[in-house]
N, C-alpha and C positions, 0 to 999 in steps of 0.2 A: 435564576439559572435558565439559560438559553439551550433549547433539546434541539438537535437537529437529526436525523435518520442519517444512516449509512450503507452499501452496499458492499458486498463481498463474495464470490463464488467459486468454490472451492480452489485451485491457487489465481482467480480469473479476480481481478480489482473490475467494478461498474461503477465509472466518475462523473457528477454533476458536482453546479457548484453553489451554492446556497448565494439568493438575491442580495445578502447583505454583506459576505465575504467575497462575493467576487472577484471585485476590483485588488486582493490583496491575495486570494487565492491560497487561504492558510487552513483549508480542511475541503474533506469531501463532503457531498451532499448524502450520500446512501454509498451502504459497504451492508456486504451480506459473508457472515463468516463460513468456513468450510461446509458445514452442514447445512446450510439454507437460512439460517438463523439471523433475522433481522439485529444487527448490532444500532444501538442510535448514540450518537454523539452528545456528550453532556460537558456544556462549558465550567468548570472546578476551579474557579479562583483558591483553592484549597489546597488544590494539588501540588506534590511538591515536583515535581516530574513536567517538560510540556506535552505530553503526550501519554497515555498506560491504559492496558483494559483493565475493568474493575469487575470483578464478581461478587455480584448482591442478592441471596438468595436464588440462586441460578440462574438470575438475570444476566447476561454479561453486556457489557458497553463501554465506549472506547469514550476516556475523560481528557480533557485538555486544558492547559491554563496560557489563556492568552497574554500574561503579564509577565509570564517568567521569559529569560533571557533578552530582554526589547533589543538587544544589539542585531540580532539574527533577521536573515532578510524573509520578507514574505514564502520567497519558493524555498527557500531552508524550512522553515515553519511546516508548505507544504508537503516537504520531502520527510520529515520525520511522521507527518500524519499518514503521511502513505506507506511508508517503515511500519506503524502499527498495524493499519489494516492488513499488510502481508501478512505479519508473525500470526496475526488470526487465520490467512487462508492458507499459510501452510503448516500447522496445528502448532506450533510454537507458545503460544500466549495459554497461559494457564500451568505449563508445565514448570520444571526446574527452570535454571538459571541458565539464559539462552548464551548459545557457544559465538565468538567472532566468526564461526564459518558460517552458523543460523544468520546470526545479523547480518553478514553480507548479503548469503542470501535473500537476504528481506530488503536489505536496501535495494539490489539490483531490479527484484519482483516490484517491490514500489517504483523505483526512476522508471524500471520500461513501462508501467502504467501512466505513469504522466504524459511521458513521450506519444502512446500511441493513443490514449485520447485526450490528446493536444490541449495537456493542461502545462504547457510551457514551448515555449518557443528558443530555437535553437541556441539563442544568444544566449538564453537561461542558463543552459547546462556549464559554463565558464562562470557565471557570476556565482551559483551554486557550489561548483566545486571552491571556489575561494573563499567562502563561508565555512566551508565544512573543516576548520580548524578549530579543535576546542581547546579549554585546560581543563585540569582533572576536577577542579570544583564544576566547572560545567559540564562534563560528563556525566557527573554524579546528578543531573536536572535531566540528560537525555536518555531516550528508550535503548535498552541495547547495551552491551560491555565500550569501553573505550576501545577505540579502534583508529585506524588508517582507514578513509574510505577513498578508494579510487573509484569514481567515476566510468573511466575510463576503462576497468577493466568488461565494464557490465555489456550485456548484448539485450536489445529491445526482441522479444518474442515472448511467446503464450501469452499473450494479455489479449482479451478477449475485447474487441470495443459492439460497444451495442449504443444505436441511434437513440435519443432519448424522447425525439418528438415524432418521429417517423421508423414505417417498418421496415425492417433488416431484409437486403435484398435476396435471392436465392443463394447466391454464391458466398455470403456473409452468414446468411443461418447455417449452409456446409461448413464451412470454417470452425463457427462458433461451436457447435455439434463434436468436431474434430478434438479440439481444444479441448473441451470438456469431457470428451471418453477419455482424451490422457491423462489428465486432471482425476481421476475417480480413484486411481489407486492411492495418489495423496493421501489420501481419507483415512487410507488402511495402515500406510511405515510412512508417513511423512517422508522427512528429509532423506530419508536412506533410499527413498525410490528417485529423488528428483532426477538422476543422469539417464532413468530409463524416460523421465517423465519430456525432459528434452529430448528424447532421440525418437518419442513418439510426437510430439509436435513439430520437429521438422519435416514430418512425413504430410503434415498438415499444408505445405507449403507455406507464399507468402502470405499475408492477410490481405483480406481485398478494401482497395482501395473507399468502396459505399456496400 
């Protein structure tokens, strides 16, 4: 069983990418869930799911099975591992049976993480959407109710990108700073605060470019 660390902050995704999945880009390196809480990734050839968090005596950590579905392309793979890490950072994972408005939500909070620390390239986002047709015995394998997922409807914002070998410039720790006071009420009503939670990150402007 392969462990690898994950990041996650409160609805903020921080993405590396593990030396050995790289090249195929099918999970994150580090996810830290809403409360600060190191989640680590455990590969589960067991699992019946490709992707679910598991709660193990309070432990919680995000399991995956690299063998289910082989039809599915690498950044499909990645897009549902970043579909989990959301449902962690916007309180979603552990509760009831998540709603198609929750999972969209989480998809879009995962794509705009990809996008903005460029763990896909534009040309991705077509190949991706074309992927993302299932049947219902395949849904029954992925995180999330059966759904439509558009793409297209998602908008890239509050994704916090943090340099992973160098420090954040001044204008990026304001930012980052920004992002995360909107982010704190998350904590509190989840999904029911989200529309105050974007109208307070618009105020945050663009992100800066370094």
């Amino acid at each position: 069983m392969n462990i690898r660390p994950i990041c996650l902050v409160a609805a903020v995704l921080v993405l590396g990418m593990g030396s050995a999945l790289a090249e195929e880009k099918t999970i994150f390196e580090s996810c830290v869930d809403a409360k600060g809480h190191t989640l680590p990734a455990v590969e589960d050839s067991s699992l019946s799911t490709l992707v679910a968090t598991v709660d193990s005596n309070g432990q919680r950590s995000i399991h995956y099975n690299p063998s289910l579905l082989p039809r599915l392309k690498p950044i499909t793979r990645l897009f549902f591992f970043a579909h989990e890490c959301a449902r962690n950072a916007l309180g979603f994972a552990g509760k009831s049976a998540e709603s198609v408005a929750q999972a969209h939500q989480a998809d879009c909070l995962g794509l705009a993480t990809m996008q903005d620390n460029e763990r896909m390239e534009p040309q991705d986002l077509a190949e991706l959407q074309e992927d993302l047709n299932f049947s219902d015995a395949e849904w029954a394998k992925l995180p999330g109710p059966a759904r439509s997922i558009d793409l297209a409807a998602c908008h890239s914002s509050g994704v916090v990108k943090l340099p992973l070998a160098t420090k954040p410039s001044a204008s990026q720790s304001d930012w980052d700073h920004c992002i995360r006071r909107c982010a704190d009420p998350l904590l509190a009503c989840g999904n029911r605060c989200f529309d105050t939670y974007q109208k307070c990150i618009a105020g945050c402007g663009e992100r800066p470019k370094k």
